[in-house]
C-alpha positions as CSV (number, residue, x, y, z in Angstrom):
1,X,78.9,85.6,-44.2
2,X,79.5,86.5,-40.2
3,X,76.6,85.1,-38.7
4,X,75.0,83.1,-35.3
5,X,75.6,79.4,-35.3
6,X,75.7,76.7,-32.8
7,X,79.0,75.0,-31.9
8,X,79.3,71.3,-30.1
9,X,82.3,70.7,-27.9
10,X,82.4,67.1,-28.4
11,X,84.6,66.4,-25.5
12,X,81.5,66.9,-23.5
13,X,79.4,65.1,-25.7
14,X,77.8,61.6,-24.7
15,X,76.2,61.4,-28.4
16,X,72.8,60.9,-26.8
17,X,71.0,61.9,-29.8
18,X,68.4,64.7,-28.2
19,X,69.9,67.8,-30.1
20,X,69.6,66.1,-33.1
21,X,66.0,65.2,-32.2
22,X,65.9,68.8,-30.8
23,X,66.7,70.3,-34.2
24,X,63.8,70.4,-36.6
25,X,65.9,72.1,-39.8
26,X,67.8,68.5,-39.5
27,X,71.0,70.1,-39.6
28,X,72.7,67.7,-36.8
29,X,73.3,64.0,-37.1
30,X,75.5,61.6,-34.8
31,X,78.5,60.3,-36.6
32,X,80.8,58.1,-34.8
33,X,78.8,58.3,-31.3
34,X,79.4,62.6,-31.1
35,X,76.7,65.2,-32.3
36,X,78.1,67.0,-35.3
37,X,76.6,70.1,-37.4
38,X,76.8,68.5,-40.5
39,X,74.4,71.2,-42.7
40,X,75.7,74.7,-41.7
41,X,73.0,76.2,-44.6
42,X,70.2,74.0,-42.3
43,X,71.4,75.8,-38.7
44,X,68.7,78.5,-38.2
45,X,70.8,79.9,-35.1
46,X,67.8,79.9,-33.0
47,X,69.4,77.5,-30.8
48,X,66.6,74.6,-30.5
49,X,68.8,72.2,-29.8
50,X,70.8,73.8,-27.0
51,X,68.6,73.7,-23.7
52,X,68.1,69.9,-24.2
53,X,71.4,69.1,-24.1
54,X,72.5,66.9,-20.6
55,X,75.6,68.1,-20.7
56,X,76.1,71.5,-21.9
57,X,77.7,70.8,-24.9
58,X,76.1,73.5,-27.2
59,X,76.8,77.0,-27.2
60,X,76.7,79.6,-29.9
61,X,79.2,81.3,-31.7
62,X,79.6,83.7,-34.5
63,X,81.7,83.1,-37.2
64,X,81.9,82.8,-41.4
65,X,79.4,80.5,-42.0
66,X,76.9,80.1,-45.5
67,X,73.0,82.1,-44.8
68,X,70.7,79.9,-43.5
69,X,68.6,78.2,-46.4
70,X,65.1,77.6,-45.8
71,X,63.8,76.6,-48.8
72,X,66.4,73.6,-48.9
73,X,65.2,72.9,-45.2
74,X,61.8,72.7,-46.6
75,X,62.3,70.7,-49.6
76,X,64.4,68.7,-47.1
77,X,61.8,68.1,-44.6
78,X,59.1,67.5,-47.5
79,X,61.4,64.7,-49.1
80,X,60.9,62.8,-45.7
81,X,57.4,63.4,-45.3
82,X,57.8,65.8,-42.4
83,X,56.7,68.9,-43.3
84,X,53.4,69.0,-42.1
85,X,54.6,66.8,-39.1
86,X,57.1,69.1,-38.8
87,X,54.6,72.1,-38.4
88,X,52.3,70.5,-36.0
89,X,55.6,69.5,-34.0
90,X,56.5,73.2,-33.6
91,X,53.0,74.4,-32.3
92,X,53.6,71.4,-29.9
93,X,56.5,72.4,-28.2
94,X,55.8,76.0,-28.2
95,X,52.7,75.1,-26.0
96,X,54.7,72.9,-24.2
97,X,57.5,75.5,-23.5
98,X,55.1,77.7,-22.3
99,X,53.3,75.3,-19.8
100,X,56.5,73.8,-18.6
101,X,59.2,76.0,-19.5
102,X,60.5,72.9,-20.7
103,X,63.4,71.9,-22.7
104,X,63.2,69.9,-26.2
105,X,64.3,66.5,-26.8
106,X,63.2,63.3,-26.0
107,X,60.0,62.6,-22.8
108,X,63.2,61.1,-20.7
109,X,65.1,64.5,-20.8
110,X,62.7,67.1,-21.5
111,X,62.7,69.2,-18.2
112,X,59.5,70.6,-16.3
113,X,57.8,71.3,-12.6
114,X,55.5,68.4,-11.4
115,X,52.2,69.1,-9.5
116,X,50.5,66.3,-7.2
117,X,46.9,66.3,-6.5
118,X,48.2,66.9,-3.2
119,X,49.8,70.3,-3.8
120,X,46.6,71.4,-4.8
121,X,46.2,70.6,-8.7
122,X,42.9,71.4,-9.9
123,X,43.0,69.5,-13.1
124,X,42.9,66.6,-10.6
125,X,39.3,65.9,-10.0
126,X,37.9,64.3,-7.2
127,X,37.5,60.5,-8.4
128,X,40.8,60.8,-9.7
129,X,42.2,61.7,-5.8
130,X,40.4,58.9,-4.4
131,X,42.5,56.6,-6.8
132,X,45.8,57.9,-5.5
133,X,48.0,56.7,-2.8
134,X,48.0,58.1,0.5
135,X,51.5,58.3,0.2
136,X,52.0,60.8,-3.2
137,X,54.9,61.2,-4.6
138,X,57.2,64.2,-3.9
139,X,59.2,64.7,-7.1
140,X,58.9,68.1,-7.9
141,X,60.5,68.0,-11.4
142,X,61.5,65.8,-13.9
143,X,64.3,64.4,-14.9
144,X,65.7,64.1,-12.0
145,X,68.6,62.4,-12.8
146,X,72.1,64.4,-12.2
147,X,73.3,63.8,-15.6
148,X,70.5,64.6,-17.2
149,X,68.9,67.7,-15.2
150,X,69.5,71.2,-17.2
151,X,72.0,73.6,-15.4
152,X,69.5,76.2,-15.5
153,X,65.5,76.0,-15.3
154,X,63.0,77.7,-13.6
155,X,62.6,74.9,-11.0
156,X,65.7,75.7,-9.3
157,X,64.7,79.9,-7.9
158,X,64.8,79.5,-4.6
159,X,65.2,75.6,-4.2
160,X,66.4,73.4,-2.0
161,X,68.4,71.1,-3.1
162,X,68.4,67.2,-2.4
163,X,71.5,65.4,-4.1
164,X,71.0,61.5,-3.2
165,X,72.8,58.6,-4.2
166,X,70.2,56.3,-5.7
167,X,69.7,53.6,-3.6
168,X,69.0,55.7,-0.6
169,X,65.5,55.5,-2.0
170,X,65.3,51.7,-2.2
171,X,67.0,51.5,1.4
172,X,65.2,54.1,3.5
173,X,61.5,53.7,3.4
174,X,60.2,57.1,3.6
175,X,62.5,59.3,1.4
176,X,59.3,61.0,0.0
177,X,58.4,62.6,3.2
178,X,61.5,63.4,4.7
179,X,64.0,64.2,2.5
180,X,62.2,64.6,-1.4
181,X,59.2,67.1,0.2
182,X,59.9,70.2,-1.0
183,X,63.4,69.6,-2.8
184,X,64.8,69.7,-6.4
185,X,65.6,65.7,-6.5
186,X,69.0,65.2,-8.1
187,X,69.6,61.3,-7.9
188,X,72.9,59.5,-8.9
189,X,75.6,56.8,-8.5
190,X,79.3,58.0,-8.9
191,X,80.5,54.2,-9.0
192,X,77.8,53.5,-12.3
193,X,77.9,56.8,-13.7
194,X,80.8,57.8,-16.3
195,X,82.2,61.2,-15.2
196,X,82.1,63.1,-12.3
197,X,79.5,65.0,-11.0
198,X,81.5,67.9,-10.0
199,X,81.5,70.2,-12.9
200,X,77.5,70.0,-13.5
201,X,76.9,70.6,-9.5
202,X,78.9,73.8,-9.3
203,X,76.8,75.1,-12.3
204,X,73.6,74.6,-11.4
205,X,74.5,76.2,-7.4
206,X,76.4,79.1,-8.8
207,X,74.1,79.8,-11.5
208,X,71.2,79.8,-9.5
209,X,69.3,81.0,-6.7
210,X,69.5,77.3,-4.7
211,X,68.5,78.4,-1.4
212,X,69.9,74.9,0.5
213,X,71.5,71.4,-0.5
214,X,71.1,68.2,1.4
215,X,73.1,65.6,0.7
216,X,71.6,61.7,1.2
217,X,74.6,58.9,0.5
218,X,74.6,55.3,1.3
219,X,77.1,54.2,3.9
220,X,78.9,52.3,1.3
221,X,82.7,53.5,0.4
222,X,81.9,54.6,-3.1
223,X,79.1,57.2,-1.9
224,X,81.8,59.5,-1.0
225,X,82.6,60.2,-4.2
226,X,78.5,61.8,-4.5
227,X,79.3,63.4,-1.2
228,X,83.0,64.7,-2.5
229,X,81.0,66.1,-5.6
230,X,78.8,68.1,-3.9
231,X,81.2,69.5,-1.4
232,X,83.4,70.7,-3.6
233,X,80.7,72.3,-6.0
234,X,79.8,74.3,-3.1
235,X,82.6,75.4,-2.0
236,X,83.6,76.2,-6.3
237,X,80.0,78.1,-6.2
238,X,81.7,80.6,-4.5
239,X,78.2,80.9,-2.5
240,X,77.6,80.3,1.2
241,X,74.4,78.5,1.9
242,X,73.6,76.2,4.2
243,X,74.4,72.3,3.7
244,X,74.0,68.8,5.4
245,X,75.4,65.3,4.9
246,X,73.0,62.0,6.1
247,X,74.2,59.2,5.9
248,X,71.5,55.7,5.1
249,X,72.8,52.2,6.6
250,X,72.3,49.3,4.6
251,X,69.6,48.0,6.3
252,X,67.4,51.5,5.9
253,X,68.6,53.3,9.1
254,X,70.0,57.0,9.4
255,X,73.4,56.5,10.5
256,X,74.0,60.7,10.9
């Protein structure tokens, strides 16, 4: 039968394991270090596994594929002592989904909006303010790294976004309050990280409203290439909105 089914490009795939985590008929499975549909009958085509995914290697496709079979799933799921875990896991995530607009997967990877005490949280009670620094933190969403942020989330309507090179927040002592304060944090390091960050960057810009992008680099030679990314995902946006470059020395001053 012609039906909805994912598809996973696994040139793009890092074989990081959150789809198949992501997928509660258990129809994916890592073979060889890539993410591979192994059980077409177990792939409801709802897609579960698909927002998770760090770098935007699922997408759907229709094609001749055999009907989704549930009751195998079940029996499945049963054989491994999950079903009822497998239930409760559901309910779980649709809460969560609806409180965070969050993606599945793994805590590391699974995308939502943070709320300080001092942006006016009033699940924080008093006692539990007095506890806190006076110096909150001013990550407004996690993850926050750039290979793992989604391209698209509710977070980024209307954002400004900060692109730093890691260390810039080791180096300069108050990157809270100057540059993470009300910025989508994207953190990375082009000489560590595999890949460029080119391809993500342009995505998340042209495919949403971003409203600003400030770039924080080390003065180190291989910074440029975080700087390099971002300037050219801009420019491939095809959107004009306002940018800046700073530069941090390495013993914590702004250079420009």
């Amino acid at each position: 039968m012609i039906r909805k089914i994912i598809k996973i490009d696994e040139e793009k795939c890092n074989g990081c394991g959150i789809c198949a985590n992501a997928c509660h008929e258990g129809a994916i499975d890592i073979v060889n270090g890539k993410a591979k549909l192994v059980r077409e009958n177990f792939c409801d085509g709802f897609g579960d596994c698909l927002p998770g995914c760090p770098m935007g290697a699922i997408s759907f496709e229709e094609r001749e594929a055999p009907a989704y079979d549930e009751a195998a799933v079940k029996a499945a799921q049963e054989k491994n002592g999950l079903g009822k875990d497998m239930h409760q896991c559901e309910n779980r995530i649709m809460v969560e989904m609806e409180q965070h607009a969050a993606g599945h997967g793994c805590p590391g990877s699974r995308f939502m909006e943070l709320q300080s005490a001092s942006q006016g949280n009033d699940d924080f009670g008093q006692d539990m303010i007095s506890r806190m620094s006076s110096h909150p933190s001013r990550l407004m969403q996690w993850p926050c790294q750039i290979k793992l942020l989604p391209t698209q989330a509710g977070f980024y309507n209307g954002a400004k976004l900060l692109i730093a090179a890691d260390c810039t927040a080791y180096a300069y002592a108050n990157m809270h309050e100057e540059f993470m304060k009300g910025k989508v944090t994207m953190i990375g390091c082009p000489k560590l990280d595999e890949g460029d960050y080119t391809e993500k960057l342009t995505e998340i810009i042209a495919n949403n409203d971003i409203a600003g992008v400030t770039i924080v680099r080390m003065e180190v030679p291989c910074c440029g290439g975080l700087q390099r990314a971002a300037e050219n995902a801009i420019k491939n946006s095809g959107k004009f909105i306002p940018w800046q470059v700073v530069t941090i020395s390495r013993n914590g001053e702004v250079l420009d």
